[in-house]
C-alpha positions in Angstrom: 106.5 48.3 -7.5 107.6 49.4 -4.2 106.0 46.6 -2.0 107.4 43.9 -4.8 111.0 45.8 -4.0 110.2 45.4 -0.5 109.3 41.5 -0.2 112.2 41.1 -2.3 114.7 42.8 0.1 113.2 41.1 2.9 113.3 38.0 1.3 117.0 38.3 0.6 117.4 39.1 4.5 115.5 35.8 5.2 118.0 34.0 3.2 121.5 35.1 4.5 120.1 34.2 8.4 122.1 32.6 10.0 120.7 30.6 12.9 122.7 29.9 16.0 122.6 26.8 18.0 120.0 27.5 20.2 117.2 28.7 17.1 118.1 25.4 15.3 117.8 22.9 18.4 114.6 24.3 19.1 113.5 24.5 15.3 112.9 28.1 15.4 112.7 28.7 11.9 110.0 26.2 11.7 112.0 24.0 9.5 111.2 20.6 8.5 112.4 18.3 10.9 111.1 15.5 8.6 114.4 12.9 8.5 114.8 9.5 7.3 113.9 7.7 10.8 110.5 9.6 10.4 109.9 8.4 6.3 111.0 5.0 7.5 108.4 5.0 10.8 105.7 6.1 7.9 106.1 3.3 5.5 106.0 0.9 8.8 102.4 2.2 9.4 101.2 2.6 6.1 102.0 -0.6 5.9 100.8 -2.1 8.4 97.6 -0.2 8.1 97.4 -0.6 4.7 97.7 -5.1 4.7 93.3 -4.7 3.6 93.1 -6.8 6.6 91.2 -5.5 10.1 93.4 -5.8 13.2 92.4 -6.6 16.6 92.8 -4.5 19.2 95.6 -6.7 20.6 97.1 -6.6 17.6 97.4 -2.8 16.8 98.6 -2.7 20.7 101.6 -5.4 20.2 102.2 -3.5 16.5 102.3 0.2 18.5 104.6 -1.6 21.0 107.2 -3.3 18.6 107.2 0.0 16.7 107.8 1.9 20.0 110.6 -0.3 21.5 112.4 -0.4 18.1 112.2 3.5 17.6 116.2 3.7 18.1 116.6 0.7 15.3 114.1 3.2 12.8 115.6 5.9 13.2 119.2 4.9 13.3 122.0 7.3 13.5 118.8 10.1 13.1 117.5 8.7 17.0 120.3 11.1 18.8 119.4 14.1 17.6 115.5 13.3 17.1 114.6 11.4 20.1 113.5 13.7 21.9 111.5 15.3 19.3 110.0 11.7 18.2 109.5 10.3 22.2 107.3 13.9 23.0 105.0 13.8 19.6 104.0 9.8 19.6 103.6 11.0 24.3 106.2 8.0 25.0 108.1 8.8 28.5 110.0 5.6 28.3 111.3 3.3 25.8 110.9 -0.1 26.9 113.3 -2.7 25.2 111.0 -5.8 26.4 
């Protein structure tokens, strides 16, 4: 009874946090950072992958490319404040518009 009282009180605690600026820009609480830009960018390769045809290796290269140069068209208005995020998980430096 006492350790049930106990997660209970500390799960309370856990829920009035309040994070500052700094814990949620760097996703402290281990929060989701799933957003629509990411959904959308999974469909496109599901897709893609999932066409029950075998791609070249040229192709899978011009698809990773197109993807990559039209990251900021994915994610839309989500590209500001995931770009960074997005650009260091999928190791692109640059983003190359050509």
């Amino acid at each position: 009874m006492i350790a049930a009282t106990q997660r209970s009180i500390k799960r309370d605690r856990e829920v009035r946090h309040v994070s500052n600026r700094v814990d949620l820009s760097l996703n402290k609480r281990n929060v989701s950072s799933v957003c629509d830009g990411d959904r959308r960018l999974q469909n496109i390769q599901a897709t893609l992958n999932g066409l029950g045809i075998v791609r070249s290796a040229d192709q899978i290269l011009f698809h990773e490319s197109f993807t990559q140069a039209c990251m900021p068209h994915i994610y839309g208005k989500d590209w500001a404040s995931h770009s960074v995020r997005v650009m260091r998980e999928r190791g692109i430096k640059k983003i190359n518009f050509e």
